[in-house]
N, C-alpha and C positions, 0 to 999 in steps of 0.2 A: 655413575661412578661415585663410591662413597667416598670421598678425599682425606677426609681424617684417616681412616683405616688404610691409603694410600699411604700415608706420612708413616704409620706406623712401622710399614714394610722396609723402612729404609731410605738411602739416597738415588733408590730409582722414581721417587717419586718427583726428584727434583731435577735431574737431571737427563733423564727418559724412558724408557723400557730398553732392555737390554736381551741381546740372544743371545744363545751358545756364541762366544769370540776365539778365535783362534788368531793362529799369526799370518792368515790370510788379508788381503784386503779389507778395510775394514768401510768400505763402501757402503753396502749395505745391511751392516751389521749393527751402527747405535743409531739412533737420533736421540737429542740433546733437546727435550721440550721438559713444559710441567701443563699438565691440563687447563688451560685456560680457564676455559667453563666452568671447572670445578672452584677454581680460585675466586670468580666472579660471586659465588653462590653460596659460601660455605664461610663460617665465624673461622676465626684464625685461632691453628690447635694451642693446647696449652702445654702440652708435654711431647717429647719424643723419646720411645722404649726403643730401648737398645735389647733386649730381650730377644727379642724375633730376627737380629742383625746376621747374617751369615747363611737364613733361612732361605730367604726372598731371589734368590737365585742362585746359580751356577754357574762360573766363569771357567774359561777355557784357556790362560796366556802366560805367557811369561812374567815375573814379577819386574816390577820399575821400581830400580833403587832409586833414593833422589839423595843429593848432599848435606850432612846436616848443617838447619838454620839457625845462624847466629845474627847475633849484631854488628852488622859493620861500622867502622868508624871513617872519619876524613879528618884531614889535618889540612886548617888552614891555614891564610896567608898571614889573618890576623893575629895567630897566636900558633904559634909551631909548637909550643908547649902542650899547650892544653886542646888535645883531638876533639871534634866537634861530633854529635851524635848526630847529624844529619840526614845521616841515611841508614837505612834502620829497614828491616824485614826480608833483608837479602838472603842468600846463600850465603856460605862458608866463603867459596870463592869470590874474592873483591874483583869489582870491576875495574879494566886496565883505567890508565888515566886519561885515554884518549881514545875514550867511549862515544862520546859526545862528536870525535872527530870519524869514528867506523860508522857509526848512526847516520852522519850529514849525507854521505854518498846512496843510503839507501834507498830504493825509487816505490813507490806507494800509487795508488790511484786514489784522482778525487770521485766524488761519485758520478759524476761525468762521464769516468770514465777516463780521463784525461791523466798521464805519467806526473809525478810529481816527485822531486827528491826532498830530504826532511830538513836538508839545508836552506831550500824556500821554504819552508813552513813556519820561521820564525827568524830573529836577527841572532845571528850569530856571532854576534861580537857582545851587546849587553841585555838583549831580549828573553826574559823570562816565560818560560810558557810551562802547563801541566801537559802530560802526555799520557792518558790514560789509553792502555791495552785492555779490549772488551776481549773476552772469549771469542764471538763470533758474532755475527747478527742475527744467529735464530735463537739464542741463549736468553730465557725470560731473566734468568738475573742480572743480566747485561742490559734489559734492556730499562732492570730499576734503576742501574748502575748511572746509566744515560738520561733515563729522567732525574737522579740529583743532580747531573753535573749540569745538564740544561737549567735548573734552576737556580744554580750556583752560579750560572755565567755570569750575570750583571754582578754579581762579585768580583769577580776574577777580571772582568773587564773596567771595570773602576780605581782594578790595582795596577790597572797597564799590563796584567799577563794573558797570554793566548793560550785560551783551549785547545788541543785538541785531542780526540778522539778517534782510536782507530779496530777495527774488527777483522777476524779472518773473514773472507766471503768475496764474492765480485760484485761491482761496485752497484751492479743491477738489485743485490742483496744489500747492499748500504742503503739505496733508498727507498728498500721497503721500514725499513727502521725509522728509517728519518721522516718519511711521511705519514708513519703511523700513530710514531710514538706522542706528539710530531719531537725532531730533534734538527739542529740549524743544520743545512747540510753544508754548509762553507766552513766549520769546526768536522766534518767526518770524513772519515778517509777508509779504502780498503786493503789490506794487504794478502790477498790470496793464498799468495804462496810460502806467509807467515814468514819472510825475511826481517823483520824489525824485531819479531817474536824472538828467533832464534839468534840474532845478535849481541840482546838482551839476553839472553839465557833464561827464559823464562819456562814454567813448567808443563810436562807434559804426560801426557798417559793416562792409562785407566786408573788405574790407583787415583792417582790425585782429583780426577773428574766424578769418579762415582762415591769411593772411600776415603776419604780424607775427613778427619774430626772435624776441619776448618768449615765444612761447609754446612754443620749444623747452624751458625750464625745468620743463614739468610730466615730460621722459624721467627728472630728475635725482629724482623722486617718485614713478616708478614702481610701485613696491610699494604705497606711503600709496594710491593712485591705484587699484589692482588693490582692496585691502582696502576700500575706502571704496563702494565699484561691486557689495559682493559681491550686495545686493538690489537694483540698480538697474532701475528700469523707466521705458521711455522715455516712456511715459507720462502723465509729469510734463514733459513738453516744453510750452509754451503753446499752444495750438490757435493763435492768431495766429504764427505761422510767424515773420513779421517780428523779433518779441520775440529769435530765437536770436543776430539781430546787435550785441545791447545785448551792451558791458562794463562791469564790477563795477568797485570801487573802497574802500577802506576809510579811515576816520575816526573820531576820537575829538574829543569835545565834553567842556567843563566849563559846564556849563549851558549856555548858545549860543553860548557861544567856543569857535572853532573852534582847536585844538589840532595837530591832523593832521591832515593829507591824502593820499593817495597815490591815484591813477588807476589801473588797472591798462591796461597800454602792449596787451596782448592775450589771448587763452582759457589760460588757467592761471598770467595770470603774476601773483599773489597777493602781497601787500605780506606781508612777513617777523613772524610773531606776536612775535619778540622786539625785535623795535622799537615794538611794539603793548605789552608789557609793560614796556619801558623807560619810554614816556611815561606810563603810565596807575601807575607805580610813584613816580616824578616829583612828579604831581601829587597834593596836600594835597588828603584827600579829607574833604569837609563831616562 
């Protein structure tokens, strides 16, 4: 397979081969891979031609409006005057103010196996934690995504705040991740049935998985992207096929105040870790 000439084709080459889709089942109609082998083997391109965009296949579905994104604001305690830019890459629509209190009840598995609600997962009175939403466990940019934040951990753990990490898939799929990549599996959690996703209001569809301009940003990570893949196996993809057109999204909480937020607008395009260590550096940790 020649891979540059893959790239050229488009964002199937990031995000997997794609058939005729209808509004059938979408079972087995995507998988959500980038060729490993190729990535292993091949200098990182220099350009991507939009030229050939619209050529590279044929889609069969209904169109997915999404809401336009703006910048949301929060008004603190500190200053009721002056609104605080905190949270930033959201949707139009603001999250309620007791987000952080529909979140706690939500139940997750650890990779164990074992039920978990998001209110154990950190203190909820003055404990800070990041909560990053991967796409899925078979998504190679997810699994770059996982190798910064595992490198970042001794960061984040020396500021007192809790990783964690969560992916659509069953939890059988979380440890093929975590063992490959390798990634801690006491920071991974799975959510199947993409409850925490949809809470969040976070994006979904074809559009934003295969078309979406945002996800030109993973050519500029290349390399992180080839490195992170070196064990990748697709079989951490979810047997529910459907799961590959959920997008990730990242946040930081101080107990249920909700701190940040950022959506991710498409497949790779990942909220910036040093924005992630601005606020979590920011905030007076208990």
């Amino acid at each position: 397979m020649n891979f540059p000439k893959m790239l050229m084709r488009g964002p199937e080459s990031i995000c997997g081969p794609i058939q005729q889709i209808s509004c059938k089942p979408l079972s087995s109609s995507i998988m959500a891979m980038i060729s490993t082998k190729s990535l292993l083997q091949v200098p990182s391109p220099t350009c991507l031609s939009s030229a050939k965009y619209g050529q590279f296949l044929s889609v069969t579905t209904t169109p997915t409006f999404s809401p336009k994104r703006t910048p949301l604001t929060l008004i603190t305690t500190r200053s009721a005057k002056k609104p605080s830019r905190l949270i930033m890459g959201a949707s139009a629509s603001s999250f309620s103010a007791d987000i952080g209190g529909v979140l706690s009840d939500v139940s997750i598995f650890t990779t164990a196996g074992q039920p978990v609600m998001f209110k154990d997962l950190w203190d909820q009175n003055e404990g800070i934690a990041v909560v990053a939403l991967l796409r899925h466990f078979g998504c190679p940019c997810c699994w770059e995504l996982a190798s910064s934040l595992k490198e970042s951990k001794e960061k984040f753990d020396s500021s007192g705040v809790k990783l964690i990490a969560i992916g659509v898939g069953t939890p059988n799929k979380a440890r093929l991740l975590a063992e490959r990549l390798p990634f801690p599996m006491d920071c991974l959690y799975a959510d199947p049935e993409r409850k925490a996703y949809d809470v969040l209001g976070l994006y979904y569809g074809l559009g934003r998985t295969f078309f979406n301009p945002a996800s030109a940003k993973v050519f500029s990570r290349f390399d992180a992207l080839r490195k992170a893949v070196k064990n990748y196996t697709i079989e951490a993809t979810p047997d529910d096929r459907s799961g590959v057109l959920q997008q990730g999204g990242m946040f930081v909480f101080k107990g249920k105040q909700l701190l940040y937020a950022r959506k991710d607008e498409g497949t790779g395009d990942h909220a910036p870790l040093d924005d992630i260590f601005e606020i979590c550096c920011k905030v007076p940790v208990a």
